[in-house]
ROBALUM-257251 format. One record per residue (C-alpha): residue in one letter; z, y negated, x negated; residue number from 1. Coordinates in steps of 0.1 Angstrom, whole numbers, padded with zeros to 4 digits, m for minus. Example, Ala and Ser with C-alpha at 12.3 -4.5 7.8 and 13.67 -1.06 7.14 Angstrom:
<atoms>
+--------+-------+-------+-------+-----+
| residu |    zz |    yy |    xx | num |
+--------+-------+-------+-------+-----+
|      A |  0078 |  0045 | m0123 |   1 |
|      S |  0071 |  0011 | m0137 |   2 |
+--------+-------+-------+-------+-----+
</atoms>
This chain:
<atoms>
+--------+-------+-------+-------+-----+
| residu |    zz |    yy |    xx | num |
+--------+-------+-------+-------+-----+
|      X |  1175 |  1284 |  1239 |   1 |
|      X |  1143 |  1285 |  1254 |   2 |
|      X |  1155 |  1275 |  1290 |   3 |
|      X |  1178 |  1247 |  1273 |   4 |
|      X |  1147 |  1228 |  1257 |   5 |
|      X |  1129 |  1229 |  1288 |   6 |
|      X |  1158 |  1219 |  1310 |   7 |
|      X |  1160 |  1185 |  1283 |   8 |
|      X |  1126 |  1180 |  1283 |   9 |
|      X |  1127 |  1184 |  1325 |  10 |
|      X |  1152 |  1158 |  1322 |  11 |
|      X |  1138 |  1133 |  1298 |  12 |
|      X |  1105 |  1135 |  1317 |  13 |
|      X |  1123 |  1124 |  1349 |  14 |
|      X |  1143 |  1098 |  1330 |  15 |
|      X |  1110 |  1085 |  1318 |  16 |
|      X |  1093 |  1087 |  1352 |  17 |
|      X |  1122 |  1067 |  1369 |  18 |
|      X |  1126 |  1038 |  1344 |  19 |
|      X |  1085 |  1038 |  1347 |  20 |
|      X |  1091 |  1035 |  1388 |  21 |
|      X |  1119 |  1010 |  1385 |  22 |
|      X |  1095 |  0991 |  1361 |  23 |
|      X |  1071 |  0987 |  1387 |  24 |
|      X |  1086 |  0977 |  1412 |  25 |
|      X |  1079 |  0945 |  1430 |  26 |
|      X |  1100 |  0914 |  1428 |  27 |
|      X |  1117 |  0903 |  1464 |  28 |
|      X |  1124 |  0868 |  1472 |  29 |
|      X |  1164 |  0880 |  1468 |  30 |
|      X |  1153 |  0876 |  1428 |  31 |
|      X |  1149 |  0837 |  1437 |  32 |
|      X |  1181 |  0832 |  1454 |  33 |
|      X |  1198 |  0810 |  1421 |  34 |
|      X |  1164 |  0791 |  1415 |  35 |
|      X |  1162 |  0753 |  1420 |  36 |
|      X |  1152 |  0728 |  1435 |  37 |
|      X |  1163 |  0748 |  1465 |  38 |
|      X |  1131 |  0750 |  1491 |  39 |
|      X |  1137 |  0739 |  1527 |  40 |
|      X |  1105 |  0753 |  1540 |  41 |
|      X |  1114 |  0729 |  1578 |  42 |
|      X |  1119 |  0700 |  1554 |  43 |
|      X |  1089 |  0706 |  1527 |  44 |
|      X |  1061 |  0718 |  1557 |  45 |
|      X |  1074 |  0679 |  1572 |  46 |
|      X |  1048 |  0652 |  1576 |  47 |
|      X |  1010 |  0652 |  1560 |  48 |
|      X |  1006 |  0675 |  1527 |  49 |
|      X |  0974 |  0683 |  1503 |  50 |
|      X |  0961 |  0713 |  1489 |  51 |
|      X |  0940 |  0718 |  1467 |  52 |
|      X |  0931 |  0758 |  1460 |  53 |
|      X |  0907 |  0789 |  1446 |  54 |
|      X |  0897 |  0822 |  1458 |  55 |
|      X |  0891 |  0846 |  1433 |  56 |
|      X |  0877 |  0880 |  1431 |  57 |
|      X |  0887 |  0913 |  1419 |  58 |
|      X |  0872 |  0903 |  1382 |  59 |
|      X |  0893 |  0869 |  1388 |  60 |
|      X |  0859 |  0850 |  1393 |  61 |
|      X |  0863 |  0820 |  1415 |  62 |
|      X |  0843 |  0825 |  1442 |  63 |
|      X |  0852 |  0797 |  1466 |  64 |
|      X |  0873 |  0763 |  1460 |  65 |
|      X |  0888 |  0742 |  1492 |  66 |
|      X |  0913 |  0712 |  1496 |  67 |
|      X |  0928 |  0713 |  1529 |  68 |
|      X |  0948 |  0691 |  1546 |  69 |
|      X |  0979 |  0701 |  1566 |  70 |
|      X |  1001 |  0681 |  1594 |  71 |
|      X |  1034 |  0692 |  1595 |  72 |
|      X |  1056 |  0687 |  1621 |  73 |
|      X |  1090 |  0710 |  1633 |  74 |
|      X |  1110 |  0702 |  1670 |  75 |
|      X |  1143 |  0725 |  1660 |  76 |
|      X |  1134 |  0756 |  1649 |  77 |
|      X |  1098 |  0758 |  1661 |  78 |
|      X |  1072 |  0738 |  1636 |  79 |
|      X |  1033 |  0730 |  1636 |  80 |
|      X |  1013 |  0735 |  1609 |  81 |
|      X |  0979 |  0718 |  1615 |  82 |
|      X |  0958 |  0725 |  1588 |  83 |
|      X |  0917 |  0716 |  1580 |  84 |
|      X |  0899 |  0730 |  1552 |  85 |
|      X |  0872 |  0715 |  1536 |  86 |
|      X |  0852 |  0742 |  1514 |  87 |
|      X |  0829 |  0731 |  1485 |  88 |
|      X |  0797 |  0745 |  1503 |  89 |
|      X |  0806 |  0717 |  1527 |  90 |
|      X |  0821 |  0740 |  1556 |  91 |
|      X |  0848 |  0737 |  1574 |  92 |
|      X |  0880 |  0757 |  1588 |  93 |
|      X |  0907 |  0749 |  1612 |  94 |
|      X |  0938 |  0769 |  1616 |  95 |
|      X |  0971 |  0758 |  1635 |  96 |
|      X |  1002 |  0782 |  1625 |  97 |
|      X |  1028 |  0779 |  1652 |  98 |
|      X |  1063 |  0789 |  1633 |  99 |
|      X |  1096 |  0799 |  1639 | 100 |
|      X |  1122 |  0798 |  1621 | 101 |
|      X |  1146 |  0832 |  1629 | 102 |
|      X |  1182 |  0818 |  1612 | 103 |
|      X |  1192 |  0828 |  1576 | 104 |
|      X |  1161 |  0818 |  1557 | 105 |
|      X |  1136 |  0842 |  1579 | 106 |
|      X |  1103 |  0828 |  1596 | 107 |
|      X |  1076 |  0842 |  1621 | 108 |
|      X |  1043 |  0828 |  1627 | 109 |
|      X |  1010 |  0830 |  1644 | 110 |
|      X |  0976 |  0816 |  1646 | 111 |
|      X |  0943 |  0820 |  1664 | 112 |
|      X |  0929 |  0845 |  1634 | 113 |
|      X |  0967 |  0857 |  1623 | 114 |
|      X |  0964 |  0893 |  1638 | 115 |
|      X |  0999 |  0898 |  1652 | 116 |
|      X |  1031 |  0877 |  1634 | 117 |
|      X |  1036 |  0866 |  1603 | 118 |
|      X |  1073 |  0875 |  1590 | 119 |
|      X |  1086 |  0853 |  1561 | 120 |
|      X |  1118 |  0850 |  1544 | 121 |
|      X |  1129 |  0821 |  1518 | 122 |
|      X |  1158 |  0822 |  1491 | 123 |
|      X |  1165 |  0793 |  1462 | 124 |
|      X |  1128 |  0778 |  1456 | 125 |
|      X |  1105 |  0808 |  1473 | 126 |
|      X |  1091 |  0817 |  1503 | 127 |
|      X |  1073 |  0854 |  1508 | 128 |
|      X |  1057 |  0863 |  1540 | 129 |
|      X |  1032 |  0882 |  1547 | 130 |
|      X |  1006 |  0888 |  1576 | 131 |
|      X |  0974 |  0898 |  1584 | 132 |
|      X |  0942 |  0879 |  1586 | 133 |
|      X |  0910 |  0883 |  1604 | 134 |
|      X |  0883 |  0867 |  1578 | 135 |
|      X |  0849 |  0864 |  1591 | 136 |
|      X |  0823 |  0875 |  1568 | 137 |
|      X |  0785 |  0870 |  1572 | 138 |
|      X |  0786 |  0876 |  1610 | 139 |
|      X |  0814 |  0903 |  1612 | 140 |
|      X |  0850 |  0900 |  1601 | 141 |
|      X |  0875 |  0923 |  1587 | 142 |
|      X |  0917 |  0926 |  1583 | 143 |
|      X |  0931 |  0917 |  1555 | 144 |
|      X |  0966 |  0919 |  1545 | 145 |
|      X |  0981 |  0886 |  1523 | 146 |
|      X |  1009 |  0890 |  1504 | 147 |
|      X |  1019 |  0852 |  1502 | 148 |
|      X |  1041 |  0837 |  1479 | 149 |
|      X |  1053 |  0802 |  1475 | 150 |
|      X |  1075 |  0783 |  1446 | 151 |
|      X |  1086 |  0748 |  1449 | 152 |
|      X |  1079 |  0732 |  1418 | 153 |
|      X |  1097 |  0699 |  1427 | 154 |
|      X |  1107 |  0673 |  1460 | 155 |
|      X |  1064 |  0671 |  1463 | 156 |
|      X |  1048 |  0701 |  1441 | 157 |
|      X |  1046 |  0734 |  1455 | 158 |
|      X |  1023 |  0763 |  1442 | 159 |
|      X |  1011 |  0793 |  1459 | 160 |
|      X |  0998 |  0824 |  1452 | 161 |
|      X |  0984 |  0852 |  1474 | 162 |
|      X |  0970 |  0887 |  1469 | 163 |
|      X |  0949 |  0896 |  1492 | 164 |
|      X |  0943 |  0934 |  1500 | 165 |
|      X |  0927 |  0963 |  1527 | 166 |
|      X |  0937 |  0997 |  1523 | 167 |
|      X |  0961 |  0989 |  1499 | 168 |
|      X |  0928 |  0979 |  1477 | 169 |
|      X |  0933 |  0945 |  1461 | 170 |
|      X |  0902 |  0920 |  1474 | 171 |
|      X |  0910 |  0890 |  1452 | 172 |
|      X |  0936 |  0863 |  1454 | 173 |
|      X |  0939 |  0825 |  1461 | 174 |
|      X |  0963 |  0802 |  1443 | 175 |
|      X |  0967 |  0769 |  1459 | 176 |
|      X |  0992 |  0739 |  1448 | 177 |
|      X |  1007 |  0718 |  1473 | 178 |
|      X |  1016 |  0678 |  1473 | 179 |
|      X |  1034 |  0665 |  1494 | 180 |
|      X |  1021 |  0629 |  1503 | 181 |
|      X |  1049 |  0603 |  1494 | 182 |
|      X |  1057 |  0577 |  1529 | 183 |
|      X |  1040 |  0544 |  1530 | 184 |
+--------+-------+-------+-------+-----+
</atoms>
């Protein structure tokens, strides 16, 4: 009897440690694959775009606010993104992402403080990629990884939300919405 109740409990204490780990795992752009509007990232990163974002720290403090402007502009499969930020100290940031786009809703990407590639993949109205980025910091800089995700809210809106992390340590986050600027 003795051996029965602790095989049960053995198993109920698995069942619960499994629907705890399934609970927690992380959603994957396949989960977006039905959503509307459907994102075109070549088509949406097209032409000039605003952005208008926060960083925010561990306690979800805003420690820094920026606009930026991008220039987007694709030739096939390979795109420009030509972005300036404008912080609200009053510095400034360049940084020019040269993308490619892999077939089947997957990108790469680099740029001048991207350490390595960025990989990317889209499905229905989200983009995930993620990549690592060399911040500079009071004189040094440090990797840290960016878990980025994007949602199209409509044909100009879309938001964006990154966690940023080293070590597997979450650092803060930085939520930015994108418009799309409308043709003369």
């Amino acid at each position: 009897m003795a051996l029965q109740r602790r095989h049960i409990l053995l198993a109920a204490g698995l069942a619960g440690t499994a629907a705890l780990t399934a609970g927690c795992a992380s959603p994957t752009v396949a989960d977006y694959a039905g959503e509307k509007p459907e994102l075109d990232l070549r088509r949406y990163f097209s032409g000039t775009l605003d952005a208008y974002g926060v960083f925010t720290d561990r306690a979800g403090r805003v420690a820094r606010r920026f606009t930026v402007v991008m220039r987007c502009q694709w030739n096939g499969d390979d795109g420009v993104l030509d972005e300036d930020f404008t912080y609200s100290d009053g510095s400034t940031q360049k940084r020019i992402w040269r993308m490619k786009h892999l077939g089947e809703g997957r990108f790469s990407g680099t740029a001048d403080d991207v350490v390595g590639q960025a990989l990317g993949e889209q499905r229905g109205n989200a983009f995930r990629w993620t990549y690592t980025l060399r911040l500079p910091v009071e004189g040094t800089s440090y990797d840290v990884q960016f878990d980025d995700w994007m949602f199209l809210m409509d044909d100009r809106v879309m938001l964006n939300r990154a966690q940023m992390s080293k070590f597997g340590v979450r650092l803060g986050e930085v939520t930015l919405s994108f418009v799309k600027r409308t043709p003369p």
